[in-house]
C-alpha positions in Angstrom: 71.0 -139.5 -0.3 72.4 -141.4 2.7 70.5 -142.1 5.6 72.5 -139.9 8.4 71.8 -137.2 5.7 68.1 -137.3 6.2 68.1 -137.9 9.8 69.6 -134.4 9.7 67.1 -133.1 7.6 64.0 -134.5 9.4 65.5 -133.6 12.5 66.0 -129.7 11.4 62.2 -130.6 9.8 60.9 -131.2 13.4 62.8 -128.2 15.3 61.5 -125.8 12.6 58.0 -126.8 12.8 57.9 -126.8 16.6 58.8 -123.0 15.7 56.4 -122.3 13.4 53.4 -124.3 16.1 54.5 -121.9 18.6 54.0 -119.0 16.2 51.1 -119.6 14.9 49.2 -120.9 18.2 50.3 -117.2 19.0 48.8 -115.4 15.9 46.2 -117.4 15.2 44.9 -119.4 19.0 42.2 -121.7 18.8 41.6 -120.9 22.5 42.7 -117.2 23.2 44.9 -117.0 26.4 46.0 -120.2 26.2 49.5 -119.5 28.5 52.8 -121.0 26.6 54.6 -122.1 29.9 51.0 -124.0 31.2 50.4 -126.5 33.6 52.3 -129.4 32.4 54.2 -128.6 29.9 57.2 -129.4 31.6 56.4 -132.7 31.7 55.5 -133.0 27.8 58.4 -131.4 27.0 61.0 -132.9 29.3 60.0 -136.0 30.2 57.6 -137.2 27.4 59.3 -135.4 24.7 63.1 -136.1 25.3 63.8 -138.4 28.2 61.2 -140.5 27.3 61.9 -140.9 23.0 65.1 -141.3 23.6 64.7 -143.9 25.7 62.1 -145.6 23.5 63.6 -145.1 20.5 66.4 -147.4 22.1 64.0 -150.1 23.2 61.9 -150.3 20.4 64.8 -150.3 17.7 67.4 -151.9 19.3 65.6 -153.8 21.8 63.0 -155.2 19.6 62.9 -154.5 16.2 66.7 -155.3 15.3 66.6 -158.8 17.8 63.3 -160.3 15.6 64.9 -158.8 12.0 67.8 -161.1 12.5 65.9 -163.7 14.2 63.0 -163.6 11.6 64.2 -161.6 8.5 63.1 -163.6 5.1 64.4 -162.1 1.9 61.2 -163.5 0.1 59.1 -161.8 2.4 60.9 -158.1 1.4 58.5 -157.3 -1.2 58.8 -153.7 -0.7 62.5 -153.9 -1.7 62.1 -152.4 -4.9 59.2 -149.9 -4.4 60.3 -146.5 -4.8 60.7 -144.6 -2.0 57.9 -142.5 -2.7 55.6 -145.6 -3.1 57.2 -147.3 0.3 56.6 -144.0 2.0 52.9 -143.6 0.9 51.8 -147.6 1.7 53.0 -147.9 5.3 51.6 -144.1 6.0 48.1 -145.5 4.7 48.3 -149.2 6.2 49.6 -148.0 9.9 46.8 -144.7 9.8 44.3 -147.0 9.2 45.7 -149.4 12.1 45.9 -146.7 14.1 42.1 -145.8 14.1 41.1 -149.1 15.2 43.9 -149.4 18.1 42.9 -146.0 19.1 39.7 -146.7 18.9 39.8 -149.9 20.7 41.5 -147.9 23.5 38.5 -146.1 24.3 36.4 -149.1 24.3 38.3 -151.3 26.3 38.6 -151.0 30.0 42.2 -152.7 29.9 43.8 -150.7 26.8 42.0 -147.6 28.1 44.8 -147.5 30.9 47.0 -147.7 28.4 46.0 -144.2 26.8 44.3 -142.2 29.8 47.6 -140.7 30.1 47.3 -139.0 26.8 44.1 -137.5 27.9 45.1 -136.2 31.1 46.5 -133.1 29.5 44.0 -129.8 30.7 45.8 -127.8 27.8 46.1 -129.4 24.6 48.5 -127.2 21.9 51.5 -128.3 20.0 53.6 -130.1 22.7 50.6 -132.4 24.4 50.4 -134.9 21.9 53.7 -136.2 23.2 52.3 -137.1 26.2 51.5 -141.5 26.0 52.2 -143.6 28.1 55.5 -145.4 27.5 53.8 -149.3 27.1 51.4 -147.6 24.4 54.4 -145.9 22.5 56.1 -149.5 22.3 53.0 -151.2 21.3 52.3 -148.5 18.2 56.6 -147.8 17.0 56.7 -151.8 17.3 53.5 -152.5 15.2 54.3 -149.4 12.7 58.5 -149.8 12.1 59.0 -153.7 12.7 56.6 -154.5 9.5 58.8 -151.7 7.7 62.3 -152.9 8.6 61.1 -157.0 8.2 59.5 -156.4 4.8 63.0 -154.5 3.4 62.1 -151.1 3.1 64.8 -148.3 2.2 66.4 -147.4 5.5 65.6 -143.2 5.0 61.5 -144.1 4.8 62.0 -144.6 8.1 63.2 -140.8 9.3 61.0 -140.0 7.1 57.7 -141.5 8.2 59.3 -140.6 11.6 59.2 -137.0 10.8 55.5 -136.7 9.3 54.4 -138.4 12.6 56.1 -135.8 14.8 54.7 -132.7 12.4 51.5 -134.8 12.2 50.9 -135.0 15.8 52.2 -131.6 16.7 49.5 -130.1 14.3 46.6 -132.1 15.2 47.1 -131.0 19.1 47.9 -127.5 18.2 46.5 -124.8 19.5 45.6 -122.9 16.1 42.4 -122.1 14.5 42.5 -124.0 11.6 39.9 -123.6 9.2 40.1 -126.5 6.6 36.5 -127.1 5.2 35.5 -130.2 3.9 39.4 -130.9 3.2 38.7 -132.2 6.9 36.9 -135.3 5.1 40.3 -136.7 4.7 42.9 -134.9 6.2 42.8 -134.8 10.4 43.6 -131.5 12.0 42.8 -129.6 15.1 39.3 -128.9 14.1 38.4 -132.7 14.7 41.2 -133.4 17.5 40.7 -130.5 19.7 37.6 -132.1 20.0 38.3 -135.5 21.0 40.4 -134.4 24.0 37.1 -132.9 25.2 35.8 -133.8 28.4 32.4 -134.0 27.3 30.8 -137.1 26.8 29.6 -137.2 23.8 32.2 -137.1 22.2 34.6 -139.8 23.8 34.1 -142.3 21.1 34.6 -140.4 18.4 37.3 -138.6 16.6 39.8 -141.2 16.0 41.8 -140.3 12.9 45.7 -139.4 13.3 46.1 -138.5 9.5 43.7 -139.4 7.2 40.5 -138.0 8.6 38.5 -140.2 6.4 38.3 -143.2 8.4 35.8 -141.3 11.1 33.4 -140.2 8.4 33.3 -143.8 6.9 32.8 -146.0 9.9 30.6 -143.1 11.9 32.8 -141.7 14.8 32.9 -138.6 13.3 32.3 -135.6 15.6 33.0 -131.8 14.4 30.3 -129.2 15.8 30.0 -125.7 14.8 31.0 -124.9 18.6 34.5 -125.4 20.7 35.1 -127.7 23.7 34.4 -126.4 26.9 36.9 -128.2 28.7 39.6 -130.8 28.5 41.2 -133.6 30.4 40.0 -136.6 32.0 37.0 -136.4 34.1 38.2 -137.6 37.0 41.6 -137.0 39.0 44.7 -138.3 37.7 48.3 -138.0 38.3 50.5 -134.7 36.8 53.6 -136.2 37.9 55.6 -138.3 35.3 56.4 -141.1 37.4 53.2 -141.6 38.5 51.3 -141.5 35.5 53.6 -144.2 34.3 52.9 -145.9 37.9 49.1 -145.0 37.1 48.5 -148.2 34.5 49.7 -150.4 37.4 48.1 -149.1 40.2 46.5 -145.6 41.8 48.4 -143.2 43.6 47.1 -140.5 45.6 49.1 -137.7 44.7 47.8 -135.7 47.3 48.5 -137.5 49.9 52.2 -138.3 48.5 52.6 -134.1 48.7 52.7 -134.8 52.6 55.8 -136.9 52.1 59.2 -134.6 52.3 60.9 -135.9 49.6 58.1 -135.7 47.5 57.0 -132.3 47.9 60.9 -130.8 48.1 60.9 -132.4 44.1 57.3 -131.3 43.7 57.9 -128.2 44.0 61.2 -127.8 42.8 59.6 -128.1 39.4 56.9 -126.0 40.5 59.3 -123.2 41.3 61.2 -123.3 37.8 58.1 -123.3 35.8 56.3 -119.7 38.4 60.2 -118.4 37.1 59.0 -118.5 33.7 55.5 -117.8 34.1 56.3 -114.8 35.8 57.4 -113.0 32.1 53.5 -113.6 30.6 51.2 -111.3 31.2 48.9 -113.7 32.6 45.6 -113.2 32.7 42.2 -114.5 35.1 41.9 -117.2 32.8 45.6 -118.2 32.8 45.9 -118.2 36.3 43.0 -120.5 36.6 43.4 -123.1 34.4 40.3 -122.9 33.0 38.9 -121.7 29.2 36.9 -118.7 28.7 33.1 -119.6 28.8 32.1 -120.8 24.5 29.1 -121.3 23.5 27.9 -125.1 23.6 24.9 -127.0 22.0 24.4 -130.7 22.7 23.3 -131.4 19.3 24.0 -134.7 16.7 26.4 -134.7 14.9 27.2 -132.5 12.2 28.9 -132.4 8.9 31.6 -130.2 7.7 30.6 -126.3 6.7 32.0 -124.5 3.5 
């Protein structure tokens, strides 16, 4: 199978299972009410989703990765080479999860790399499409660190759609918006159950819930969190930026977006996207708790942490 042959395929992969999120955060909601066209989805969507990979996907292949290949490719180094595919596939999922945990964890407990991720907890409504939403310099740190090792230790060229592919499905099901029920399967395989939670905005569970893929890493180093309640609320507890621009702008430096509404230009393009998005809201039958923002009131205990039920 040639490699423009499973680009396709992982690419019609992707677009069918952004279908199948939608439907099912629609049958089977982890949060009832939870509006389709919410607040900031046009900026996952548009700006994190296609202007943004695209752009990254230039940068960190072409930019990066294919410069240091020819600069520091060494045949006796390729020791993947003749792995089969499946075995190529299943090593750099388990190696980059696993350094994924640690990153992601360091995030949270670094005041430095924390700026680097607050961006992906800004989101007030996490479902299918939110996951998208990372901060540019974090998306070039993680693609470098996960494909550079893949193409400078000679993998085949169509692991790399395909690892692509599991990590767009991957992270599209971990934000979704669907009531997953998984039982103690969620001892090693991540899903909402577990993720939902860690884009809380409760404190007690901010340094937990780590996992991407392999759930298994949270129960053995202890930062496992899953409560037999829902979050009340998500986001970052204090203000940040819903603009685009100024969320990149935020790892740099603050910017009062209120006070930038007062500036013509700003609030003709403000609210130009404002205006789109009412013209699609305006088909849902939107209800109190759609119009506000906010989650319908769930029960909430404060309690230790808890294993998986039955």
């Amino acid at each position: 199978m040639t490699e423009s042959s499973v680009v396709f395929i992982t690419s019609t992969i992707l677009v069918f299972s952004m279908g199948l999120f939608i439907f099912l955060e629609r049958k089977y909601p982890y949060r009832p009410g939870l509006p389709f066209f919410r607040d900031g989805i046009w900026v996952d969507f548009f700006w994190y989703s296609i202007v943004q990979n695209y752009v990254l996907k230039i940068v960190i292949f072409d930019w990066i990765i294919k410069p240091v290949n020819e600069v520091w490719s060494v045949p006796g180094l390729q020791f993947v080479k003749d792995w089969p595919v499946l075995g190529q596939l299943f090593f750099f999922l388990v190696i980059h999860d696993f350094y994924i945990y640690w990153f992601h964890r360091w995030q949270h407990n670094s005041k430095i790399l924390w700026r680097t991720h607050e961006a992906h907890h800004s989101a007030t409504y996490v479902d299918w499409i939110a996951g998208s939403r990372s901060h540019a310099l974090e998306i070039i740190i993680n693609q470098t660190i996960e494909f550079a090792p893949m193409v400078l230790l000679g993998v085949n060229p169509i692991v790399i759609p395909i690892k692509a592919c599991i990590d767009g499905v991957w992270g599209m099901y971990i934000h979704s918006n669907i009531n997953v029920k998984s039982g103690k399967l969620q001892y090693f395989i991540n899903g909402p159950e577990m993720h939902q939670w860690h884009h809380a905005d409760q404190r007690e569970v901010f340094f937990d819930n780590y996992s991407t893929k392999f759930a298994i890493w949270d129960w053995v180093f202890g930062t496992a969190y899953l409560p037999g309640t829902k979050p009340i609320k998500y986001g970052l507890p204090y203000p940040f930026p819903k603009d685009y621009l100024l969320q990149l702008l935020a790892l740099f430096k603050r910017v009062d977006e209120t006070r930038l509404m007062e500036k013509p230009f700003f609030k003709k393009y403000y609210g130009l996207r404002r205006s789109v998005m009412n013209l699609f809201r305006s088909s849902q039958n939107v209800t109190p708790e759609m119009s506000t923002g906010k989650p319908a009131p769930v029960p909430y205990k404060s309690n230790e942490k808890q294993s998986i039920s039955s």
